[in-house]
C-alpha positions in Angstrom: 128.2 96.7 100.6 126.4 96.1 97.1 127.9 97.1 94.4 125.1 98.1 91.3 126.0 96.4 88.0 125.2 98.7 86.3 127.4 102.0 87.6 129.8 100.2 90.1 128.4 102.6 92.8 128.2 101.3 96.1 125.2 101.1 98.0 124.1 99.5 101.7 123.1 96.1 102.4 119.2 95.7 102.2 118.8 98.7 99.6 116.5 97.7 96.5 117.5 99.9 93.9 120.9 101.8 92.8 120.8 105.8 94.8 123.0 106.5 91.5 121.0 105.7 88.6 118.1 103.6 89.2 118.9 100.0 88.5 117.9 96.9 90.6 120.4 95.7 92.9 120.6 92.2 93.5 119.5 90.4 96.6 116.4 91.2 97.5 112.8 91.7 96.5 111.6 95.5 97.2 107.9 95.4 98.8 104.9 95.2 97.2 102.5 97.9 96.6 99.7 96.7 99.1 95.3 97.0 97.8 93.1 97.2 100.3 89.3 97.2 100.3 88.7 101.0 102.3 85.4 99.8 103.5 86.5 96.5 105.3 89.9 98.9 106.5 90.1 99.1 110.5 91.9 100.3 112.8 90.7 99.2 115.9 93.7 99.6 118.1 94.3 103.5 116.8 92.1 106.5 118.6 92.6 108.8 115.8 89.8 108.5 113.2 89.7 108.4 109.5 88.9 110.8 107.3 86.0 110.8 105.0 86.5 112.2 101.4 83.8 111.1 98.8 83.0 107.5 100.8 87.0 107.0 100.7 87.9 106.1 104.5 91.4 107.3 104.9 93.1 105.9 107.9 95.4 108.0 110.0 98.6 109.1 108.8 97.8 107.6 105.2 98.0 108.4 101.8 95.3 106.9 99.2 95.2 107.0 95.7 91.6 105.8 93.8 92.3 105.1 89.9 89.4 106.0 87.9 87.1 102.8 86.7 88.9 101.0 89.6 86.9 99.0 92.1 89.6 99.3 94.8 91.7 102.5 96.3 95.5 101.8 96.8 96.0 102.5 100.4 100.0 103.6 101.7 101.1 104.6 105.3 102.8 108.2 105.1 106.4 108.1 103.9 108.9 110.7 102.8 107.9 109.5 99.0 106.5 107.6 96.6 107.5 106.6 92.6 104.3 106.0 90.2 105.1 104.7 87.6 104.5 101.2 85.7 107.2 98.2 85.7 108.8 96.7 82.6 112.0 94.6 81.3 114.1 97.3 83.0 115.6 97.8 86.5 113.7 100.6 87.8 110.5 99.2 90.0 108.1 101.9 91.1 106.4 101.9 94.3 103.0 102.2 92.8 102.8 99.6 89.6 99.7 101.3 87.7 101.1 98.8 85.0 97.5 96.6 86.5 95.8 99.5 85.8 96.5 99.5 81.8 99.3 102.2 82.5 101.7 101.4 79.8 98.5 101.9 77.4 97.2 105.1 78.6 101.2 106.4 78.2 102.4 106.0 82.2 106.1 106.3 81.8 108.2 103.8 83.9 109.0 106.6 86.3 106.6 109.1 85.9 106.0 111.0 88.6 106.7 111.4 92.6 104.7 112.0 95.0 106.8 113.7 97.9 105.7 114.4 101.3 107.6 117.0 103.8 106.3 118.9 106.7 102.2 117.7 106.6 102.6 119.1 103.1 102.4 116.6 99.5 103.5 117.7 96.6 103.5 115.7 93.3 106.7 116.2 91.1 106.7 115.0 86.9 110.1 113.4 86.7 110.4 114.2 83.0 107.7 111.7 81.6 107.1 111.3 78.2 103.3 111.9 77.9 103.2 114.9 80.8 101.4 115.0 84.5 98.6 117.0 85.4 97.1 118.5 88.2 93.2 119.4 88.5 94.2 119.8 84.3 96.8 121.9 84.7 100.3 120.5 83.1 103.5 120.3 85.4 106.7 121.5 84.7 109.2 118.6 84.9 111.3 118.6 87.9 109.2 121.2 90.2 107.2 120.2 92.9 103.4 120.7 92.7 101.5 121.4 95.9 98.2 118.9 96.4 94.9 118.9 98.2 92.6 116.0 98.9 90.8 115.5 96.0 93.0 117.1 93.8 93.1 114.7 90.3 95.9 113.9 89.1 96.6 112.4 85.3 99.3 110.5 84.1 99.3 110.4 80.4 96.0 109.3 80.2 95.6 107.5 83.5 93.5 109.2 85.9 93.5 109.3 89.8 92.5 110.7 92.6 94.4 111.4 95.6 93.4 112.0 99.3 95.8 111.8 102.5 95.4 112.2 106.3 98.4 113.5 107.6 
């Protein structure tokens, strides 16, 4: 068992961050978020096919996310979720760093936002940021999941983004 330094709560062996309230645990280094070039992706050894939104190749059970004025999409296998957000000094390390991507100066909190998938269905919830997520320019209500379509953009403070997924 780990115990968090910061809380005392106990968590697993091999977990990255405190379930309690958010702080790195020790011994280990969580994954990094993974770039990769859409147009030189393949996937020769899986039948199913991509799909094709806007000259973004989505691979098969995938999630992509293109940053506006970026010359690469991020590309993520399907999980249950996903923290955007941008690292700093502190102990929380989102699974998408937009901190590359000038987040901290377009107003991308730390943890800003999740993006949740259940059911063939992705939702996008606003985890109480400080400068506000927006769907297709419509403001989210902290804390309440957001239903999303391919395409749909999605702001972060100022941070823009596209989303597409092939579920």
């Amino acid at each position: 068992m780990l115990i968090c330094p910061a809380c005392q709560h106990q968590e697993y062996e091999g977990e990255y961050f405190c379930s309690e309230c958010g702080a790195r645990l020790a011994g280990g280094v969580p994954p990094i978020t993974l770039a990769y070039d859409v147009e030189r992706l393949e996937h020769p050894s899986n039948p199913a096919r991509p799909t094709t939104h806007l000259g973004i190749n989505v691979p098969p059970r995938c999630v992509a996310l293109h940053i506006r004025g970026a010359t690469i999409t991020l590309m993520f296998p399907a999980r249950a979720q996903y923290l955007l957000g941008r690292e700093e000094q502190g102990d929380v390390l989102p699974d998408v760093n937009l901190e590359q991507y000038r987040g901290r100066e377009l107003g991308v909190s730390r943890t800003h936002a999740l993006i949740k998938i259940t059911h063939q269905q992705v939702s996008l919830i606003d985890l109480g940021s400080t400068n506000g997520t927006r769907v297709n320019d419509t403001l989210l209500a902290p804390h309440q999941p957001t239903p999303l379509e391919n395409g749909d953009e999605i702001r972060l403070g100022k941070l823009y983004l596209k989303i597409y997924f092939n579920l």
